[in-house]
C-alpha positions as CSV (number, residue, x, y, z in Angstrom):
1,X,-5.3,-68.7,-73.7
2,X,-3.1,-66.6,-75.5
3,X,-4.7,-63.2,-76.6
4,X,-4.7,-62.6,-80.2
5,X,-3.6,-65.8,-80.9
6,X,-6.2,-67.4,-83.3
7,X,-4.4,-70.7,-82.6
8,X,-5.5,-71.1,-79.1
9,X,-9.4,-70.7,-80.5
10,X,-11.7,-73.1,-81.7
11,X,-12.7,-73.3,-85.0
12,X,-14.7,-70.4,-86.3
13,X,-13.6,-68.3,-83.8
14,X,-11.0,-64.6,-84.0
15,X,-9.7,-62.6,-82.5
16,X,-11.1,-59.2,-84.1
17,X,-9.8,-55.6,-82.4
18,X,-13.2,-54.0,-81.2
19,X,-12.8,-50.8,-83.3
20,X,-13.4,-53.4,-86.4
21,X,-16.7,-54.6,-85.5
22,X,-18.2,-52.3,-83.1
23,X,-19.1,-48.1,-83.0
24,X,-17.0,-47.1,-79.9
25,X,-17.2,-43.2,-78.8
26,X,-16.8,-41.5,-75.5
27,X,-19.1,-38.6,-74.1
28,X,-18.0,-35.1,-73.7
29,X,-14.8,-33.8,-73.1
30,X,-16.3,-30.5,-71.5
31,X,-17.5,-30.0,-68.0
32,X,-21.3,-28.7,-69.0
33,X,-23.2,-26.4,-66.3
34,X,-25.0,-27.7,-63.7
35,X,-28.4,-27.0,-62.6
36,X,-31.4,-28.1,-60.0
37,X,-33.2,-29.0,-63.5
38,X,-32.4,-30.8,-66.9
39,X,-31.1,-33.3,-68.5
40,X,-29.3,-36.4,-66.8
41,X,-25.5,-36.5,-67.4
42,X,-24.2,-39.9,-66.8
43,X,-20.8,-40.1,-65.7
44,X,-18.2,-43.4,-64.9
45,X,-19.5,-43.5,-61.0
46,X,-23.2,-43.8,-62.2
47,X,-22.8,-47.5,-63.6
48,X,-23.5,-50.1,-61.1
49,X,-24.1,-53.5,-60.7
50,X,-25.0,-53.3,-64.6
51,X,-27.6,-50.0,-64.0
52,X,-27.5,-46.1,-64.3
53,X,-27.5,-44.8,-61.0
54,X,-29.8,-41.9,-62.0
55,X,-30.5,-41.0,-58.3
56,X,-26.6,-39.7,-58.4
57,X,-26.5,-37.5,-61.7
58,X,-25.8,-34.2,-61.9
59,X,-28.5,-32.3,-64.5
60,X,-27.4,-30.1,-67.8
61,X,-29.1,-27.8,-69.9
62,X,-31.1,-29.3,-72.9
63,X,-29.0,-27.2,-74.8
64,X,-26.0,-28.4,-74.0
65,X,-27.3,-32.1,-74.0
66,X,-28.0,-31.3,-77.7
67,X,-24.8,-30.4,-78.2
68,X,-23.4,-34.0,-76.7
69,X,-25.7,-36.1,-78.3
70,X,-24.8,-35.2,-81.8
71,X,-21.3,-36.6,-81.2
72,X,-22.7,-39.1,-78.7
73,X,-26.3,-40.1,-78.7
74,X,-27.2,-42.8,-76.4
75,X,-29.8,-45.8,-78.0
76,X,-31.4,-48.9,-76.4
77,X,-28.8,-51.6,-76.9
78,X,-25.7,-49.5,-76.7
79,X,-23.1,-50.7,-74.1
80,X,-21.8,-48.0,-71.6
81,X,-18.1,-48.6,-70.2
82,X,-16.8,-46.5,-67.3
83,X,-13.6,-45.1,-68.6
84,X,-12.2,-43.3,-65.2
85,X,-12.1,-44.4,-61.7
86,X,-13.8,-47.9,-61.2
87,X,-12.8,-48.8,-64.9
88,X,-15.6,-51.2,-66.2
89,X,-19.1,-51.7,-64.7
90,X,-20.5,-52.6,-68.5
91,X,-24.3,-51.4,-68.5
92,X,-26.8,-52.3,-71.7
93,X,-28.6,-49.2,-72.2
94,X,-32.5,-49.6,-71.5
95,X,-33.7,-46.1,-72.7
96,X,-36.6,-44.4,-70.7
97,X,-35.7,-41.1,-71.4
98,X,-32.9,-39.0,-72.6
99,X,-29.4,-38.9,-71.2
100,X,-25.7,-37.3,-72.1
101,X,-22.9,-39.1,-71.0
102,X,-18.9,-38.1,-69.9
103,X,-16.1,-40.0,-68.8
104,X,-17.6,-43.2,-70.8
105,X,-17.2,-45.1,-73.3
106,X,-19.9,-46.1,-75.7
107,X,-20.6,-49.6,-77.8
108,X,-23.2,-48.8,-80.4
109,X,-24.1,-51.7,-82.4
110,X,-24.6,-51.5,-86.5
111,X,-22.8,-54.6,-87.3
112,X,-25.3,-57.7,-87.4
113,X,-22.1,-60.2,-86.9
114,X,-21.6,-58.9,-83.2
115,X,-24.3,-59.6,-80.4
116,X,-24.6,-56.7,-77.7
117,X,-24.8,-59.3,-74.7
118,X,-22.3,-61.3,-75.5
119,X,-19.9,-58.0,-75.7
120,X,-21.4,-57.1,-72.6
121,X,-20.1,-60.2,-71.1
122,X,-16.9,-60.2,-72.6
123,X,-16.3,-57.2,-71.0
124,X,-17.1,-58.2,-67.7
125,X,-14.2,-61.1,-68.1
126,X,-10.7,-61.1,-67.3
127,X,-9.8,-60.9,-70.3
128,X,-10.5,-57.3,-70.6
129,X,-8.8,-56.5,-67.4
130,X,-5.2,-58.3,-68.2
131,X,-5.7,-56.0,-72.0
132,X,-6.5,-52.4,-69.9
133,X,-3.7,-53.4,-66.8
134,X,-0.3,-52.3,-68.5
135,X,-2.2,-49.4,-70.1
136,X,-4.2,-47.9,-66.9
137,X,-2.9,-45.1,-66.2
138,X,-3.1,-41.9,-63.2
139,X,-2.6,-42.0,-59.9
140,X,-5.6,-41.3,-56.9
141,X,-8.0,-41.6,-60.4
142,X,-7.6,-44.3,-62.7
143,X,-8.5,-44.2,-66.3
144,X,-8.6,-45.3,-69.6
145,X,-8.5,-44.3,-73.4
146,X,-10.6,-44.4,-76.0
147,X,-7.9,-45.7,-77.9
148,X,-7.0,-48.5,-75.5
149,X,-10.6,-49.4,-76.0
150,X,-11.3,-49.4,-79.4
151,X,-8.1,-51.4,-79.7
152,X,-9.1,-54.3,-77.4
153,X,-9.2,-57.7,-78.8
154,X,-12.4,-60.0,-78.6
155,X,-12.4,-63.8,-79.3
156,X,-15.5,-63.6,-81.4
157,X,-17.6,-66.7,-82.9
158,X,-20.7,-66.9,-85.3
159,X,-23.7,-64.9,-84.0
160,X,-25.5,-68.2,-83.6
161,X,-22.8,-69.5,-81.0
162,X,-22.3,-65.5,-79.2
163,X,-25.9,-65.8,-78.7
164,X,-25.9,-69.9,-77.0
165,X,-22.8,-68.0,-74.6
166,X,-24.6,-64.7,-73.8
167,X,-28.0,-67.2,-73.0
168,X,-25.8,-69.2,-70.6
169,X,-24.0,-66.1,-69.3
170,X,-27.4,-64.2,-68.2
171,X,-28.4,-67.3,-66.4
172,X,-25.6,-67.0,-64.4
173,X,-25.6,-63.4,-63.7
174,X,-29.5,-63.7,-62.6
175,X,-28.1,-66.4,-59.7
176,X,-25.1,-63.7,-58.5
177,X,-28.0,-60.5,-58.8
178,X,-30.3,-62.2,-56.5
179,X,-27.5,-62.2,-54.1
180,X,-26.9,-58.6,-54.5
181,X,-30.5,-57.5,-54.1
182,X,-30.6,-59.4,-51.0
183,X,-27.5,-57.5,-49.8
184,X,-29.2,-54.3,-51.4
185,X,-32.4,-54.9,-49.2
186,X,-30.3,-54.9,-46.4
187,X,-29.2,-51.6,-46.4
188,X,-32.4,-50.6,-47.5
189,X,-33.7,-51.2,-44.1
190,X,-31.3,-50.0,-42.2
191,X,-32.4,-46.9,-43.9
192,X,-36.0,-47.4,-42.4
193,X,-34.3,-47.7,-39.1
194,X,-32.6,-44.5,-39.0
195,X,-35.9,-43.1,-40.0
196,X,-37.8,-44.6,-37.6
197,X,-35.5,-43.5,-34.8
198,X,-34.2,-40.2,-35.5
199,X,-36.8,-39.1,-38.0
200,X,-35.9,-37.2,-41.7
201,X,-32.3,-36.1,-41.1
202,X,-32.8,-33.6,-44.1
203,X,-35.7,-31.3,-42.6
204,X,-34.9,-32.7,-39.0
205,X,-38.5,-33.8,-38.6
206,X,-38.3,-34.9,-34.9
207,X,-37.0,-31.4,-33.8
208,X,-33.6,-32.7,-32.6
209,X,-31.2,-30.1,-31.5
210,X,-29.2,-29.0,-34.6
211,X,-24.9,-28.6,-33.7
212,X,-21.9,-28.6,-36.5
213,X,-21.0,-31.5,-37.4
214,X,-17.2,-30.1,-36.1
215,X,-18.8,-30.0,-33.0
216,X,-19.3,-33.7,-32.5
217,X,-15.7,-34.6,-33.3
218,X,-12.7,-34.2,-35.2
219,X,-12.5,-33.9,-38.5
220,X,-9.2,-33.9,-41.3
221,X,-8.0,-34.4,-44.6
222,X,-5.8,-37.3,-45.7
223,X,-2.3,-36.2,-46.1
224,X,0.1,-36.8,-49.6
225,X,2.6,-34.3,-50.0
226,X,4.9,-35.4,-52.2
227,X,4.8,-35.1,-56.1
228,X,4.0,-36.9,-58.0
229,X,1.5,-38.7,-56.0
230,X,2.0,-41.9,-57.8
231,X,5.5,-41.7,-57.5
232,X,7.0,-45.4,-57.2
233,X,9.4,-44.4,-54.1
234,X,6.1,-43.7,-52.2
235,X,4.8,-47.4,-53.1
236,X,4.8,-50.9,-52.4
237,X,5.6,-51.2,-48.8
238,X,3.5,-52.7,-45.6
239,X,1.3,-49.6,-44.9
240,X,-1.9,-49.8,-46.4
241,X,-3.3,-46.7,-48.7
242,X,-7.1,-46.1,-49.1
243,X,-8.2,-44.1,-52.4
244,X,-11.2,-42.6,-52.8
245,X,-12.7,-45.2,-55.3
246,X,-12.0,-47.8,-52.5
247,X,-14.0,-45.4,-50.0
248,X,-17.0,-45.1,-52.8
249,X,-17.3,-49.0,-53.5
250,X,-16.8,-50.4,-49.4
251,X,-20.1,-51.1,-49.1
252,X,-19.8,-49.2,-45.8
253,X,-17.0,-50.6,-44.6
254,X,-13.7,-50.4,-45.8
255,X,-11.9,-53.9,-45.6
256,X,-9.3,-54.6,-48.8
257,X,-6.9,-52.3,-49.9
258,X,-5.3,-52.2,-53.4
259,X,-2.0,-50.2,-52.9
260,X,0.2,-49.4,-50.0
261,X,3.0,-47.2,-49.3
262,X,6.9,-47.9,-48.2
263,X,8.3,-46.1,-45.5
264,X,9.4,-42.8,-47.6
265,X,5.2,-42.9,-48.0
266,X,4.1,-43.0,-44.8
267,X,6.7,-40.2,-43.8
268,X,5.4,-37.9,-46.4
269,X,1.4,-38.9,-45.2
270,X,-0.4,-39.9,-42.2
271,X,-1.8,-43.4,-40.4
272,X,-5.3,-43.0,-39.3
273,X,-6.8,-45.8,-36.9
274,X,-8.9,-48.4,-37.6
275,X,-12.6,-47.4,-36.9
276,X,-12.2,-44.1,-38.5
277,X,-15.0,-42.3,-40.7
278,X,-13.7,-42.0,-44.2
279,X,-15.5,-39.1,-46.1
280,X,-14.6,-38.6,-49.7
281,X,-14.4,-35.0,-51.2
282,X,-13.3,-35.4,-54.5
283,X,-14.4,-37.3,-57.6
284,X,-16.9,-39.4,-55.7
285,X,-18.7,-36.9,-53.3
286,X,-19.6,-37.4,-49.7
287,X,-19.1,-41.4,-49.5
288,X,-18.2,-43.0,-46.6
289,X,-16.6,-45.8,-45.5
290,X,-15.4,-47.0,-41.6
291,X,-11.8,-48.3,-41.6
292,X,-11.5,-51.9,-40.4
293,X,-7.9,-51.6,-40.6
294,X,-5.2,-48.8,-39.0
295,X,-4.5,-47.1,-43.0
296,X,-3.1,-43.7,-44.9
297,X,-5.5,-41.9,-47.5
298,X,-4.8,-38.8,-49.5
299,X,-6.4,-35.0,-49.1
300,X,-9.0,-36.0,-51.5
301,X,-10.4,-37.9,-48.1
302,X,-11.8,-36.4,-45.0
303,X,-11.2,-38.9,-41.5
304,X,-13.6,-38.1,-38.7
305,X,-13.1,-39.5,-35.5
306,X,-16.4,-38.8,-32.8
307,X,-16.2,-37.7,-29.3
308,X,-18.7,-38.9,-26.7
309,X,-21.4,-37.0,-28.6
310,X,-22.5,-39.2,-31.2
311,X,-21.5,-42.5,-32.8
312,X,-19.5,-43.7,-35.7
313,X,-22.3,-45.4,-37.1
314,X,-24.9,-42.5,-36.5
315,X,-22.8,-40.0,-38.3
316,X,-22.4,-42.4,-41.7
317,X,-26.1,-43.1,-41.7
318,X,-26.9,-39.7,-41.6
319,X,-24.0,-38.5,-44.2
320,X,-26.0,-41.3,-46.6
321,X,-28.9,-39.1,-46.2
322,X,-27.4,-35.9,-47.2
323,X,-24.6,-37.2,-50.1
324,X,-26.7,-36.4,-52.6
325,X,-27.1,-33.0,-51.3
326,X,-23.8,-32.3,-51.0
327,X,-22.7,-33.8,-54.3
328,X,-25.0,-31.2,-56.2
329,X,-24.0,-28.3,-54.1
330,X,-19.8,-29.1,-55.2
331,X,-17.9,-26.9,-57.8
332,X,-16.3,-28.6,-60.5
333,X,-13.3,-27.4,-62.3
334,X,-11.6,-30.7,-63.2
335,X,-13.5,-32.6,-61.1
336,X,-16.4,-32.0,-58.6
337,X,-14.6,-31.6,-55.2
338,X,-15.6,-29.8,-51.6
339,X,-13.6,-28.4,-49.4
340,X,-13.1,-29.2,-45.8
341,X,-15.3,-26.3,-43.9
342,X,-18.2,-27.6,-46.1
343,X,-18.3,-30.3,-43.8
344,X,-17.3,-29.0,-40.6
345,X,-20.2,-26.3,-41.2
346,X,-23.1,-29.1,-41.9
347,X,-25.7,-29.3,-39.0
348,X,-26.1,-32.9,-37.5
349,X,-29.3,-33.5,-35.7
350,X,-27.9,-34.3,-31.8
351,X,-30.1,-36.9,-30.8
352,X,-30.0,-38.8,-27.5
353,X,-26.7,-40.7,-27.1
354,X,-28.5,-44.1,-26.0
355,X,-30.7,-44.1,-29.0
356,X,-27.3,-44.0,-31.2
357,X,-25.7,-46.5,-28.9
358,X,-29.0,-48.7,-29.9
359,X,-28.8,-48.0,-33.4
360,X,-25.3,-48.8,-33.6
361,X,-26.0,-52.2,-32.2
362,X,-28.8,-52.9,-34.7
363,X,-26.2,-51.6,-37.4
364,X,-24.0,-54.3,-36.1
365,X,-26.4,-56.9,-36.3
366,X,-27.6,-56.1,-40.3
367,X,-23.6,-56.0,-41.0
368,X,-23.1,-59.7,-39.8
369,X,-26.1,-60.8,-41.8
370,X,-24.8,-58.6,-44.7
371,X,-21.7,-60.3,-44.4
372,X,-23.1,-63.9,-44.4
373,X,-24.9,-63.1,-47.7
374,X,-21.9,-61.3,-49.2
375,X,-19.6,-64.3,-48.5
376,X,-22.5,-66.6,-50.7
377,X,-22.1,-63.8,-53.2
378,X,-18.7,-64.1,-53.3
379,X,-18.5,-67.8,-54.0
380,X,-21.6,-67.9,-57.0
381,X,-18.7,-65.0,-58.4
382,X,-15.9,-67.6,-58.6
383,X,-18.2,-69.7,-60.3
384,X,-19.1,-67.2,-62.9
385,X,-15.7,-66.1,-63.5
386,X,-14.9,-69.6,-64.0
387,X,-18.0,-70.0,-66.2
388,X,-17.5,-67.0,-68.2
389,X,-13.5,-68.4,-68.7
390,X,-14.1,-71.3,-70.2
391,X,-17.3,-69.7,-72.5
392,X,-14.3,-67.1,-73.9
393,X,-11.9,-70.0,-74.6
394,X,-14.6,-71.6,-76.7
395,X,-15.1,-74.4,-74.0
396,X,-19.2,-74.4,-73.1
């Protein structure tokens, strides 16, 4: 198919730039106060798997949620697009309660001729990706314009037929999210695990003796010393580079990479080993992800290798517990970020050493079964990318 070619579309279809049909804004520009109480402010890393992630927002001020939603209110049926980072993650808005929203685009929907699931779709295809990939632009965090958005071209057809597509579509997507909630439940009980083991690592409710967590082994930022980061002399060699958005979507463990660095790259950086603890500290807060490869990663990532005190696997289940703690207790200029002697001053229950080695083995055993369901996932994906392909060119 070529894009913007009404030629290669069937009858009754166009292509039609997105800014002609649809309402697209973006939340605040501003980086509004935070506080223990308030309004949700939705941000790009709170879409996922096609839901808010309200457990991760930061809280505003109704005052200055106010202030947002008369440029940007957010209604049921709107579409919210993550413009920075992960670019994407389309989300249909199911409005409980109120909400602000930065860093995202938003699809509001006053135009009777265009059908808000079949958009939602669309935007899930790769057709979207091959408009946004020569027009993505910064470095460690990836983004987006509003511009590049509103100018994006959809193959559109009658309602009638958008709504026979989007019907087919959901079908699909119902197949491929029974598979993720499978994988979800997973790591949902590991969760009861850890609990059942070592107790509440929050308020240390089994009385464990409390170190810092620089006590139990070492801990470092990435290194990236040249400037401009993304300068194309560092790139495109045989060493793998780990960002923080690849740290924040692992799953737990770190296994693809998208970028590398040439040998001028790896001079300027550092290789850490495959097995390390990757902690983000920038952007996305306190994720983690275990390197299953030897890999470089920038200051805006913390490695932590253990000693005999604890295990690798211990020490990620319990940062899961406290991320959320940490996240709210960043600064944000720019972007939220912590510094290194946050972490290395955080007090990590010591438990026994054979009760980690134990629940490092049952970890082991939920990751192979994790794996077999996410390889399933994988293959109902290539069917629905292949599904939603041939539904765009006008072929279902």
């Amino acid at each position: 198919m070529i894009i913007g070619d009404n030629k290669s579309l069937p009858l009754g279809w166009q292509w039609l730039k997105a800014k002609d049909v649809i309402d697209i804004r973006d939340g605040t520009h501003d980086s509004p106060k935070y506080q223990s109480k308030g309004v949700p402010l939705v941000t790009s890393k709170n879409l996922v798997n096609g839901e808010i992630d309200f457990s991760t927002c930061s809280l505003i001020s109704e005052a200055d949620h106010s202030s947002i939603s008369k440029r940007s209110a957010v209604n049921n049926g709107d579409i919210l697009y993550a413009m920075i980072g992960t670019i994407g993650n389309p989300v249909i808005v199911k409005k409980k309660f109120d909400f602000s929203i930065k860093n995202v685009a938003l699809f509001k929907f006053s135009n009777d001729d265009v059908y808000n699931r079949y958009i939602y779709h669309f935007l899930k295809s790769n057709l979207v990706e091959r408009q946004f990939y020569q027009n993505t632009r910064g470095g460690t965090q990836k983004f987006i314009s509003l511009g590049n958005i509103r100018d994006l071209l959809i193959p559109l057809p009658a309602q009638k037929e958008q709504k026979r597509i989007a019907a087919i579509l959901d079908k699909a997507d119902a197949v491929r999210r029974k598979r993720q909630q499978a994988i979800d439940l997973t790591d949902q009980l590991l969760r009861s695990v850890f609990l059942d083991m070592f107790g509440d690592p929050v308020n240390n409710s089994k009385k464990e003796k409390l170190v810092k967590f620089a006590y139990v082994g070492q801990l470092d930022r990435g290194k990236s010393k040249h400037r401009p980061r993304n300068d194309p002399i560092l790139l495109g060699g045989d060493h793998p580079l780990i960002q923080t958005g690849d740290v924040a979507n692992s799953g737990g463990y770190i296994t693809t990479y998208k970028t590398t660095y040439s040998e001028v790259g790896l001079k300027q950086s550092k290789k850490w080993t495959k097995g390390t603890l990757c902690i983000t500290i920038a952007a996305n807060i306190a994720n983690t992800g275990v390197l299953e490869f030897d890999a470089c990663f920038p200051d805006s990532v913390v490695g932590f290798t253990p000693n005999e005190l604890v295990t690798v696997e211990y020490v990620q289940a319990w940062l899961g517990f406290l991320q959320k703690i940490i996240e709210d207790a960043a600064p944000e200029s720019a972007q939220k970020n912590i510094n290194l002697e946050i972490l290395r001053n955080l007090n990590i229950p010591l438990p026994n050493i054979e009760r980690q080695k134990k629940f490092s083995q049952i970890v082991h055993n939920i990751k192979i079964a994790k794996n077999k369901l996410a390889n399933c996932e994988k293959e109902v994906t290539i069917l629905n990318n292949s599904l939603s392909q041939r539904a765009f060119r006008g072929e279902l």
